[in-house]
C-alpha positions as CSV (number, residue, x, y, z in Angstrom):
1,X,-16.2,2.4,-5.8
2,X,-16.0,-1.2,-6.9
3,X,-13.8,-2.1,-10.1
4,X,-14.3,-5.1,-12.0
5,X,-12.1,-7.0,-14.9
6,X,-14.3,-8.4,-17.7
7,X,-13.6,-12.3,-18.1
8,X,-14.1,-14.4,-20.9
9,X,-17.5,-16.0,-20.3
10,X,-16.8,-19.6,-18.1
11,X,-13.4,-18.3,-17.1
12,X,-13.2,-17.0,-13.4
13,X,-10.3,-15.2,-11.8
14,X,-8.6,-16.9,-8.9
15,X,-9.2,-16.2,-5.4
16,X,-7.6,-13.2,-3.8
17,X,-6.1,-15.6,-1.2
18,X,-3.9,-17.4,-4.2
19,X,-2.9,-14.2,-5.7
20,X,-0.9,-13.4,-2.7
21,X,0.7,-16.5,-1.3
22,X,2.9,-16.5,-3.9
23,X,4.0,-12.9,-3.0
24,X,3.6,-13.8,0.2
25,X,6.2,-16.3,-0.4
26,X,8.5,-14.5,-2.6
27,X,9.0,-11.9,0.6
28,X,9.4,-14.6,3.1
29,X,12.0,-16.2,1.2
30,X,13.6,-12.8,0.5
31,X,13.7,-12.0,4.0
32,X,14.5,-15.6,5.5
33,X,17.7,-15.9,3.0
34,X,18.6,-12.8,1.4
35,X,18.5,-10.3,4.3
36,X,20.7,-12.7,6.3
37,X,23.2,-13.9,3.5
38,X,23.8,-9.9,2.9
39,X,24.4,-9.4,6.5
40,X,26.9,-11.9,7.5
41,X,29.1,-11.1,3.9
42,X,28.8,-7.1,4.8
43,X,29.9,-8.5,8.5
44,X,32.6,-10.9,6.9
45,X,33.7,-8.1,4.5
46,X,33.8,-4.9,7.4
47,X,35.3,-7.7,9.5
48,X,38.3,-8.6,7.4
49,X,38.8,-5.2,6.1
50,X,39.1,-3.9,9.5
51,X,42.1,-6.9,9.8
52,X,43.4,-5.6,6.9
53,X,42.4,-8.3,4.0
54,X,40.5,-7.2,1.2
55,X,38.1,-10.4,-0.5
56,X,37.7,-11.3,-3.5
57,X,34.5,-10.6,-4.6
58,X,34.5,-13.6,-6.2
59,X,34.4,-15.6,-2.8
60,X,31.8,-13.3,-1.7
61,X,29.6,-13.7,-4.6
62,X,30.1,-17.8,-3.8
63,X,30.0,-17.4,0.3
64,X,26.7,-15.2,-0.5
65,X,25.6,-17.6,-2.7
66,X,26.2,-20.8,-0.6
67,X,24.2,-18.8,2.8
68,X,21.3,-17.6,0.7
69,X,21.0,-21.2,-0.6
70,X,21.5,-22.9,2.6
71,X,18.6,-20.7,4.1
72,X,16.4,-21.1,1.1
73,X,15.9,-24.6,1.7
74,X,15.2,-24.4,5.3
75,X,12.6,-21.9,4.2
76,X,11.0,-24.0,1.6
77,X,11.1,-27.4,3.5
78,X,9.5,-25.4,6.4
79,X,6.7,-23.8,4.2
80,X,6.0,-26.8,2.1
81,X,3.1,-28.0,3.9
82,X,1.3,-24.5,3.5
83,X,2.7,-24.5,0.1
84,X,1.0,-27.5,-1.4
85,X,-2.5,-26.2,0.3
86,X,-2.3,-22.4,-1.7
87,X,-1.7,-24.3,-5.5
């Protein structure tokens, strides 16, 4: 069974392809910087609670914060060329 959406007449709807590079992206940046910053501040935080030293979750938030946005901009430098060709 084939669904449609009714368009104004002269618009079109954008191809399928662009519709999912940007969620596309959205997951590879999620999983290039998010996934990793988590893991190294759960590591940090098991790590120095296991040594006895509770952080403030303050520094986390900013350590976290500082990873994810390192990673980010690896990820986007390294996808910009593919980037510019799905706009």
């Amino acid at each position: 069974m084939q669904t449609t959406t009714l368009l104004p007449v002269g618009v079109t709807s954008p191809p399928a392809s662009t519709l999912f590079a940007w969620r596309d992206f959205v997951i590879g940046l999620a999983l290039t910087a998010l996934l990793p910053a988590l893991f190294w501040i759960a590591a940090f935080t098991g790590i120095a609670g296991l040594m006895g030293y509770a952080p403030d979750p303050k520094s986390l938030l900013i350590a976290g914060s500082a990873i994810a946005g390192f990673l980010a901009a690896f990820f986007v430098v390294l996808t910009a060329k593919h980037s510019d060709s799905v706009r």
